[in-house]
C-alpha positions as CSV (number, residue, x, y, z in Angstrom):
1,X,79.5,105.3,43.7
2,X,79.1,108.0,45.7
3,X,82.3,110.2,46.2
4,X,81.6,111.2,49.9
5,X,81.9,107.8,51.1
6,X,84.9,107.1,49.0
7,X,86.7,109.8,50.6
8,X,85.5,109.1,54.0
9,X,86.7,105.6,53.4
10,X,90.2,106.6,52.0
11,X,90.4,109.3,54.7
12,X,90.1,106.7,57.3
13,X,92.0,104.4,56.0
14,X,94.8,105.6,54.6
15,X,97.5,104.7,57.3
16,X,96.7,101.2,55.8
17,X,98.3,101.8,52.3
18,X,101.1,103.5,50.3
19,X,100.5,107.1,49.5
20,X,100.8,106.5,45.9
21,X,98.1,103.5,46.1
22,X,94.9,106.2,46.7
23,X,94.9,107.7,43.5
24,X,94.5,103.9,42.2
25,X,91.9,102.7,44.7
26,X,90.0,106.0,44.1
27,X,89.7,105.2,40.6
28,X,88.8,101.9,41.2
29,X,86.3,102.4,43.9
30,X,84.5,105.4,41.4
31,X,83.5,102.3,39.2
32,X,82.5,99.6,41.7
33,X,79.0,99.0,42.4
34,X,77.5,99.3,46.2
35,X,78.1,95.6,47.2
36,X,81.7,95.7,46.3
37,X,82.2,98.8,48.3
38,X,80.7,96.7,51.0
39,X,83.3,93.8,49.9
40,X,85.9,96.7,50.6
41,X,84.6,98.1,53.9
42,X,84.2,94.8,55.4
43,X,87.9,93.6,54.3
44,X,90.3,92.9,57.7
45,X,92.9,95.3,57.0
46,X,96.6,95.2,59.0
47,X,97.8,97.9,60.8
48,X,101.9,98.9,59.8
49,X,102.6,99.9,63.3
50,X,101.0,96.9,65.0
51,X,103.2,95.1,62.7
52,X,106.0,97.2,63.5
53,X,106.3,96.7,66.9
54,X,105.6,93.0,66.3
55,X,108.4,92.8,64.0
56,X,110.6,94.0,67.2
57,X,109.6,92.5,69.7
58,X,108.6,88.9,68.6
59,X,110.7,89.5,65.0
60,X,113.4,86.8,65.4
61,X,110.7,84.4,65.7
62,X,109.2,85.1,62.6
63,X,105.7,86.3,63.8
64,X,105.7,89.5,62.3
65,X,105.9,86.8,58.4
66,X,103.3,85.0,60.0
67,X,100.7,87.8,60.5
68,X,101.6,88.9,56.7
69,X,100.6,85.4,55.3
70,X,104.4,84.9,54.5
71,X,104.5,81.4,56.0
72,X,108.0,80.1,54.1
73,X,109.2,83.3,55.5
74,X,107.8,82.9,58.9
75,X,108.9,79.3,59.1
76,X,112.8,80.4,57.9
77,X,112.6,82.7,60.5
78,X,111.7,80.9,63.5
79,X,114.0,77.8,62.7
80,X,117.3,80.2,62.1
81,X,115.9,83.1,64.8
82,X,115.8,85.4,61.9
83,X,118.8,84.0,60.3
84,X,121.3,85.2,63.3
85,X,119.3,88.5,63.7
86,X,119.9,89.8,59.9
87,X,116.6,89.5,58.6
88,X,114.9,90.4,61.5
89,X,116.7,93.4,61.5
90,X,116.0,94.5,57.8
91,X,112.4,93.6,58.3
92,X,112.5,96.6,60.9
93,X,112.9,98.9,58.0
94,X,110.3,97.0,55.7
95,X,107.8,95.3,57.3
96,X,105.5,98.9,57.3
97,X,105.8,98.8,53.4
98,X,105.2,95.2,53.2
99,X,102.4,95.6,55.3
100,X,101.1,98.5,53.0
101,X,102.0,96.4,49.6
102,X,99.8,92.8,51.5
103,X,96.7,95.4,52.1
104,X,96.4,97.1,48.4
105,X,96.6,93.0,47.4
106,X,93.5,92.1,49.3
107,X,92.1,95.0,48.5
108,X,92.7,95.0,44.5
109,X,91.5,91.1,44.7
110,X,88.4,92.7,46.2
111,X,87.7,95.5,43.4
């Protein structure tokens, strides 16, 4: 695979994911073939601060689970309005690392 495009790729992208997950993609992007790296390119990633300001507006209601994929979450949520406002409030400091953790998933399913 062709380094320039794996650091244009990881330069661009890199807001999506943990700064100790490049090292690990990089390595695993160096022995992909071309159609995977199209696999990767093409993968919907979400964006931490669009799920950030989700989590505090709609929070409470559980959207912010719901756009993870955590539906049991999502569903707890929305039935107890974050469980009296506790778990909405601690998913204002973790939602961005969840957000990061759900993207390096798709993406290592991918490589």
């Amino acid at each position: 695979m062709d380094k320039q495009k794996i650091d244009l790729y990881l330069t661009t992208n890199a807001k999506y994911f943990e700064p100790s997950a490049i090292p690990i993609i990089r390595q695993k992007l160096e022995s992909a073939d071309e159609t995977t790296f199209l696999s990767v390119q093409s993968c919907d990633l979400k964006d931490p601060t669009v799920l950030l300001i989700i989590s505090v507006l709609l929070g409470s209601l559980g959207v912010d689970r719901f756009m993870l994929g955590d539906i049991g979450m999502g569903i707890l949520k929305l039935l107890t309005l974050g469980c009296c406002g506790i778990l909405t409030i601690i998913d204002w400091f973790t939602i961005s690392k969840k957000t990061k953790q759900n993207n390096f998933a798709t993406i290592s399913m991918i490589l």
